[in-house]
C-alpha positions in Angstrom: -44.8 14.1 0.5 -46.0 11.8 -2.4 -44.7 12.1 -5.6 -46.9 13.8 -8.0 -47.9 11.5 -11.0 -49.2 12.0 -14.0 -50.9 9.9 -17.4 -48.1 11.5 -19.3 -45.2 13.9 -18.8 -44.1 16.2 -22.2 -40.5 16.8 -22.1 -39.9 20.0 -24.6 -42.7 23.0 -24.6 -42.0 23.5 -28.7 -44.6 23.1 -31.4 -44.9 19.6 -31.0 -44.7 19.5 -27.6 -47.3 21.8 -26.9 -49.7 20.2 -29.1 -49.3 17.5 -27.9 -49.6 18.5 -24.2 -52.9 20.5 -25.3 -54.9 17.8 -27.5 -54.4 14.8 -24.5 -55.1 16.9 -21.9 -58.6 18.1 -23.8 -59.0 14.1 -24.0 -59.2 13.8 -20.3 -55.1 12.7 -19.5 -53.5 14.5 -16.4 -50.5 16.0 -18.4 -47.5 17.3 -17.1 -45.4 19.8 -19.4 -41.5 20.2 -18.8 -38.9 22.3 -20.6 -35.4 23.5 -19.5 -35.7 27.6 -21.0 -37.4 30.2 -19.5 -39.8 30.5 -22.5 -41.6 28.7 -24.2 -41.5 28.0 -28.3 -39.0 30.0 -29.2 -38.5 28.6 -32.4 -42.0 29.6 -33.3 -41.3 32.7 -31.9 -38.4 33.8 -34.6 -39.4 31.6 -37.4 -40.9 32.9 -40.7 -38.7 36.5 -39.6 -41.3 36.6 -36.5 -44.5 36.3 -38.2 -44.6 32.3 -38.2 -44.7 30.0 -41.6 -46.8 27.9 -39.5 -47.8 25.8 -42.3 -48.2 25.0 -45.7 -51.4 23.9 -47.9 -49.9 22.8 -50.6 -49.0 19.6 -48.8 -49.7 16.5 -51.5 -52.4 14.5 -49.6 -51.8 12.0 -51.5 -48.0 11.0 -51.1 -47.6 14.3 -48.2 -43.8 12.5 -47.4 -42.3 13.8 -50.8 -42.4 17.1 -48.8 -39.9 15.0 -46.5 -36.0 13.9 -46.1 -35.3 11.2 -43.8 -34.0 7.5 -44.1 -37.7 6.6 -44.6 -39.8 9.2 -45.3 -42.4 7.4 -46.0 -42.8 6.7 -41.7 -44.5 10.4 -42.4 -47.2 9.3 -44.0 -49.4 8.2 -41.7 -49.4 11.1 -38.9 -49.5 13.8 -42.0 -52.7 12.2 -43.5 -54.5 12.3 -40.2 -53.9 15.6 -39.2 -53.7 18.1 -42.0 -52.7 21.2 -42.9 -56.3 22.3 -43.3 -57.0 20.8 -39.2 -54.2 23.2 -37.5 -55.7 26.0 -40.5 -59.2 25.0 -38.1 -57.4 25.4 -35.0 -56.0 29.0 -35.8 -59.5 30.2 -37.3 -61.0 29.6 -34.2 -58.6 31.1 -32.4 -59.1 34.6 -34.4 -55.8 34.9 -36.0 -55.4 36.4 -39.3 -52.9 34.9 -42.2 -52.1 35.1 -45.3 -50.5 32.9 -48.0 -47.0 34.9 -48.6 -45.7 32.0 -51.5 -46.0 28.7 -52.9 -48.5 27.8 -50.0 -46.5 29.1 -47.0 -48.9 30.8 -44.6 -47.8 33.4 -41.8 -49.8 35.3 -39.6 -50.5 38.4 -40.2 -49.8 39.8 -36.7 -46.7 37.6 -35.5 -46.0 34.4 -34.4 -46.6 35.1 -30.5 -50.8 34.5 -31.8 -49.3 31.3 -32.3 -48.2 31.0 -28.9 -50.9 32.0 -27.3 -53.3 29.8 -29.0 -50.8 26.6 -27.8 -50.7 27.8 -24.7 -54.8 28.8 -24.3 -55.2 25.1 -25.9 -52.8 23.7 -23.2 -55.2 25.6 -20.4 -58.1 24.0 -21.5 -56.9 20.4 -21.2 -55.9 21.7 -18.1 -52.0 20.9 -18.3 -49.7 21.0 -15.6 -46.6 23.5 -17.0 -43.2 23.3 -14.8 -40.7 26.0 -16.3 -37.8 26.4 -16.4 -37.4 23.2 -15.5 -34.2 20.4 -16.4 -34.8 16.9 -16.4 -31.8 15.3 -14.5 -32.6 11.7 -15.3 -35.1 9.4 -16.5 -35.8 5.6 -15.3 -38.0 3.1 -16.4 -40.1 1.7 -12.8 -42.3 -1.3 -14.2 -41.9 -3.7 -17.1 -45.5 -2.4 -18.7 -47.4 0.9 -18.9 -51.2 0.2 -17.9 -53.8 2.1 -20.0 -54.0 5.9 -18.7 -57.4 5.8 -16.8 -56.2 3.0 -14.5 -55.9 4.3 -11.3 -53.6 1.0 -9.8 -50.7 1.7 -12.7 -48.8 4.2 -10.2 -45.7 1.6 -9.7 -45.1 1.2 -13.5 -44.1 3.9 -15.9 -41.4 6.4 -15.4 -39.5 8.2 -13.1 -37.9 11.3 -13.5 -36.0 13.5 -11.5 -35.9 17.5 -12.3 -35.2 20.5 -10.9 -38.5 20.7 -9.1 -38.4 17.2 -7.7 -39.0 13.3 -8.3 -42.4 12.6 -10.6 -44.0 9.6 -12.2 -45.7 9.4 -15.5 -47.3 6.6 -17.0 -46.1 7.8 -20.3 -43.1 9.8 -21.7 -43.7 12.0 -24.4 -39.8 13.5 -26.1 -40.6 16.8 -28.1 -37.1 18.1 -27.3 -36.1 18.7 -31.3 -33.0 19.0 -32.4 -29.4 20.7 -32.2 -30.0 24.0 -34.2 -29.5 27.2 -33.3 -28.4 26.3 -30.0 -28.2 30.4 -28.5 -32.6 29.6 -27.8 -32.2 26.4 -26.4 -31.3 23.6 -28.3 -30.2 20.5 -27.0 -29.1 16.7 -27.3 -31.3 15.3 -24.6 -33.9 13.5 -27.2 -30.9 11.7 -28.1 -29.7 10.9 -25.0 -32.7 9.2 -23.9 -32.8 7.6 -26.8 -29.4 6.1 -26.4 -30.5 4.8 -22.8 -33.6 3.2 -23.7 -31.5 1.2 -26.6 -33.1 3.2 -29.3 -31.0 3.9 -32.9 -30.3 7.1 -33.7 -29.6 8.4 -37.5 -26.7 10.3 -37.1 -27.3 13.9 -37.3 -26.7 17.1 -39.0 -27.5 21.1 -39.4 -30.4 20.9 -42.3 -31.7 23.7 -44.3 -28.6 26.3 -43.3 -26.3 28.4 -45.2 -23.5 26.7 -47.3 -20.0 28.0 -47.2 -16.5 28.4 -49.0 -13.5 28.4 -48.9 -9.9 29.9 -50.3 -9.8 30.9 -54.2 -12.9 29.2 -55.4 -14.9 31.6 -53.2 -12.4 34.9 -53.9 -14.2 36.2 -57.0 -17.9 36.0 -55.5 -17.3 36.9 -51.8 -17.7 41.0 -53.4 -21.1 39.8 -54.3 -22.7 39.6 -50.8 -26.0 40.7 -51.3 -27.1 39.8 -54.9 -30.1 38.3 -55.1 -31.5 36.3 -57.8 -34.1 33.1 -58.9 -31.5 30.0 -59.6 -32.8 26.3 -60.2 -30.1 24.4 -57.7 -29.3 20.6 -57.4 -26.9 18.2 -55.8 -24.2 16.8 -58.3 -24.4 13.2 -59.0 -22.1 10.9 -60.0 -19.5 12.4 -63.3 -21.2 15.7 -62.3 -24.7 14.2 -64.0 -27.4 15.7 -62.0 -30.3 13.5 -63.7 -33.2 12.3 -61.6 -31.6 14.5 -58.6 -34.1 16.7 -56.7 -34.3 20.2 -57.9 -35.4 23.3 -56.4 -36.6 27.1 -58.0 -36.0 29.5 -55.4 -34.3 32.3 -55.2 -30.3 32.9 -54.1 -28.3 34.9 -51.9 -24.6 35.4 -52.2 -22.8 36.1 -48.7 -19.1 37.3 -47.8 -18.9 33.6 -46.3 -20.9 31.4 -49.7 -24.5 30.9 -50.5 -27.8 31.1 -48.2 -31.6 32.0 -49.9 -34.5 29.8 -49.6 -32.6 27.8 -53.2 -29.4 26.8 -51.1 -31.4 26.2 -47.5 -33.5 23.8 -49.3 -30.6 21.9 -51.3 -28.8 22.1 -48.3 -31.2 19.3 -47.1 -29.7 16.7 -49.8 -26.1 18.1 -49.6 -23.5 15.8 -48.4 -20.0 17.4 -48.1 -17.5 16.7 -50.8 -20.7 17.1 -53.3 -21.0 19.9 -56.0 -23.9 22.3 -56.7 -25.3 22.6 -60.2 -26.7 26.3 -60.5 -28.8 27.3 -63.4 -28.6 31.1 -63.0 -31.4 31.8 -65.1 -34.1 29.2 -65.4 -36.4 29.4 -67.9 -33.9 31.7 -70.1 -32.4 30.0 -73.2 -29.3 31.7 -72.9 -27.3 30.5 -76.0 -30.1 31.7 -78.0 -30.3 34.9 -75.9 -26.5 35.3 -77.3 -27.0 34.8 -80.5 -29.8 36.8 -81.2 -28.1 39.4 -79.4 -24.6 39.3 -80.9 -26.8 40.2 -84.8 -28.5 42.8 -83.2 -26.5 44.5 -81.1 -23.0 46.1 -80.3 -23.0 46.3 -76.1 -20.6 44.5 -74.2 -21.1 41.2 -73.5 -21.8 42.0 -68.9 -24.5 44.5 -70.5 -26.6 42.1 -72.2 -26.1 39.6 -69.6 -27.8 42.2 -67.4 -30.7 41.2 -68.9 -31.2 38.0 -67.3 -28.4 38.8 -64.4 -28.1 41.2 -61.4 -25.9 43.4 -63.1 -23.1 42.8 -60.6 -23.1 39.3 -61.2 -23.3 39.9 -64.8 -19.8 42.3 -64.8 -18.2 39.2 -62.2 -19.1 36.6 -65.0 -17.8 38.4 -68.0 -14.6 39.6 -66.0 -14.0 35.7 -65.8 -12.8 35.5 -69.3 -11.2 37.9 -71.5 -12.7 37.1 -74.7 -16.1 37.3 -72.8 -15.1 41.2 -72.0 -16.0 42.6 -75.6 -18.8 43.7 -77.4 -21.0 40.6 -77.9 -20.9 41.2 -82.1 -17.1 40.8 -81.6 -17.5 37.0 -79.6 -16.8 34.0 -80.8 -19.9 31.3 -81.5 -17.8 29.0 -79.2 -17.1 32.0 -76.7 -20.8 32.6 -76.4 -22.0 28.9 -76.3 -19.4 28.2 -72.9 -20.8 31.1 -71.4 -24.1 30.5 -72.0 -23.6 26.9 -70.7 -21.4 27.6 -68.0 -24.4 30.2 -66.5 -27.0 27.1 -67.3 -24.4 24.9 -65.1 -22.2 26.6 -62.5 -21.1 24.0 -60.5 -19.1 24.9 -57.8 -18.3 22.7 -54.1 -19.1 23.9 -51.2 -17.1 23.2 -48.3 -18.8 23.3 -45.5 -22.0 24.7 -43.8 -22.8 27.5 -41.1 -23.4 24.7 -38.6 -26.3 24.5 -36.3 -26.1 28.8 -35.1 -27.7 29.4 -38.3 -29.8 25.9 -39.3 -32.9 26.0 -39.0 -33.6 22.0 -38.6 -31.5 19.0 -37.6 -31.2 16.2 -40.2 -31.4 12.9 -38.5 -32.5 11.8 -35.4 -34.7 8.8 -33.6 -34.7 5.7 -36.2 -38.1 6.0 -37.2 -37.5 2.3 -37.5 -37.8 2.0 -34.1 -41.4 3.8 -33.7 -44.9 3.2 -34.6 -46.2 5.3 -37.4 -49.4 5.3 -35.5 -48.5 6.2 -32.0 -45.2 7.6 -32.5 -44.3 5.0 -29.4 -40.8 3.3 -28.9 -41.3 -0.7 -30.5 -39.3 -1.7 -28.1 -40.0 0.4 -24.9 -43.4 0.6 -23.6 -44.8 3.9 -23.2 -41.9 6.0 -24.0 -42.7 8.7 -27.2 -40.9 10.8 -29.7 -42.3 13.4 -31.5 -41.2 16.4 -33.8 -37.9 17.3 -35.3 -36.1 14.7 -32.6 -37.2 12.1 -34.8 -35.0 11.4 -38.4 -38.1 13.6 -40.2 -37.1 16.1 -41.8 -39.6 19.0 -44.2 -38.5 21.3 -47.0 -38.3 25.0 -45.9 -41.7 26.5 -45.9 -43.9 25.5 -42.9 -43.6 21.6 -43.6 -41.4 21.1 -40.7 -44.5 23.0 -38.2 -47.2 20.6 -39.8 -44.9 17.1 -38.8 -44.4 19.3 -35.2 -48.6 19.4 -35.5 -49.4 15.8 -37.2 -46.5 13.6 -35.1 -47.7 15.5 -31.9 -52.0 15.2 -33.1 -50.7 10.8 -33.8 -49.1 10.5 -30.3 -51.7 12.5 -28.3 -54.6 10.5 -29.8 -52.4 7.3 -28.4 -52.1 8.3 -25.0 
């Protein structure tokens, strides 16, 4: 029996992948779509708590890569401004599906991210693509020295060769939309890596991005009781003497955990976090807190925790005062100097995390493909003809918020258009 060949073979049925898949074979290319689970998209499937931040409109169209980490963020560009947040918007009104803007330009469906799904999936059967799953690719060779344009028909002895589970097949061009190494109970895998490792390709080494941070040992002992406050922080990295000038900054709220700190404030911080680096916390932005104190300690007679409670869940506000004893009397009894280190120690509570919850509970990988070694265009290897790398495989990486599922939709929208 021949072995079946196709313009293009997809390795990875995610976002990107089944974009991907769906706009080329809608262009006319004979598309063959490969992934090792059971299901498909499973990371749409549980993001956004099931209901799918599949994008975000807030997107700057004119520098959209500020919404991006990476070694080069700028590589973004390109793929973002062709296909926008308003084109995959297009997509899902067709499609029927309801959403609704839930904060700062996040938008979830209304009914659950499986409408998400479906629409991939009904785009996919309209281009007509060829879906084997599950399916593992065992290995991957390179047959001919140059990848003829798709609608040849004499290119059959140049492209790839791969061998699955379900037998040998050729494909003119390889498309890698196998993402990264989080949360590794759905799926996750190094195999974007891998290949890129054997076609000579760089890699940016790689970590868990937008995850939990943790602590360790007495630092953490008087705040581990707290698991399960909740408040609106401004968080940034520590620089250099603890300055944390011209450092990115985020306004979103904070959770407190038995283990450290998680919330949307830390997962996004967590992005620029190196270990070894401290955390600046302002634990209530927008408050001028010496003033607060002040005012309060001529009009009033409460203890200090209770007029914290103001601006503080009142459990943190009772852990903070209990820090210090001359902060644990009524505030018209405090010390000017007393007040003004508490008042600037809650505007600057810097404190180092030690580690992270690792890839079970990250929601991205940081790192990946050098986008050095792609084309901004086609999101094809420089160096290897043909072969593609789309999504979160490649050293791209968004803030928390749907910008991750728009470089899924604009890297997979760039390559497709290529191929």
């Amino acid at each position: 029996m021949a072995t079946p060949h196709f313009d293009a073979a997809i390795v990875g049925a995610g976002a990107a992948g089944l974009l991907c898949a769906a706009l080329a074979g809608q262009r006319g290319r004979r598309v063959l779509l490969i992934d090792h689970a059971p299901k498909v998209a499973e990371k749409i499937r549980i993001s956004g708590g099931g209901r799918c931040n599949f994008t975000n409109r807030d997107i700057d169209p004119r520098a959209p890569e500020r919404h991006y980490v990476g070694h080069n963020p700028r590589f973004a560009r390109s793929a973002l401004s062709r296909y926008t947040p308003q084109d995959f918007i297009r997509l899902v009104q067709r499609h029927g599906i309801g959403f609704h803007e839930k904060h700062k330009g996040q938008l979830f469906c209304d009914e659950g991210s499986e409408r998400i799904i479906t629409m991939l999936l009904d785009e996919c059967a309209d281009g007509r693509v060829e879906r084997w799953q599950p399916c593992a690719v065992d290995s991957v060779a390179f047959s001919g020295p140059n990848v003829q344009p798709a609608s040849a028909s004499s290119h059959q002895d140049h492209g790839y060769l791969l061998q699955t589970t379900r037998g040998a097949v050729t494909a003119s061009r390889l498309v890698i939309a196998t993402g990264g190494l989080s949360i590794p109970k759905i799926g996750a895998s190094d195999f974007g890596y891998r290949l890129a490792r054997q076609f000579g390709l760089p890699l940016v080494a790689q970590r868990p991005g937008l995850v939990p941070l943790t602590f360790q040992g007495e630092d953490w002992a008087p705040w581990a009781p707290l698991a399960g406050v909740a408040l609106p922080v401004r968080v940034q990295v520590a620089g250099p003497g603890g300055s944390a000038k011209g450092r990115m900054a985020f306004d979103e709220d904070l959770l407190f955990t038995h283990r450290g700190l998680s919330g949307p404030a830390i997962l996004q911080i967590s992005s620029y976090w190196h270990g070894g680096e401290p955390l600046i916390i302002h634990l209530a932005p927008g408050v001028d807190l010496r003033a607060g104190l002040v005012a309060a300690k001529r009009q009033s007679r409460k203890h200090i925790a209770n007029i914290l409670a103001q601006w503080l869940p009142t459990r943190l506000a009772d852990a903070w005062a209990s820090r210090r004893a001359d902060w644990q009397r009524p505030v018209n009894e405090a010390g000017d100097k007393a007040l003004g280190q508490l008042a600037e120690q809650l505007a600057r509570w810097q404190i180092t995390p030690s580690g992270s919850e690792g890839y079970k509970k990250a929601e991205v990988t940081l790192g990946g493909v050098d986008t050095r070694a792609l084309s901004q265009q086609s999101m094809e290897a420089t160096g290897q003809s043909g072969l593609h790398f789309i999504g979160e495989v490649v050293d791209v990486t968004g803030w928390l918020g749907g910008y991750n599922f728009q470089w899924a939709w604009a890297s997979a929208a760039a390559c497709a258009l290529a191929l």
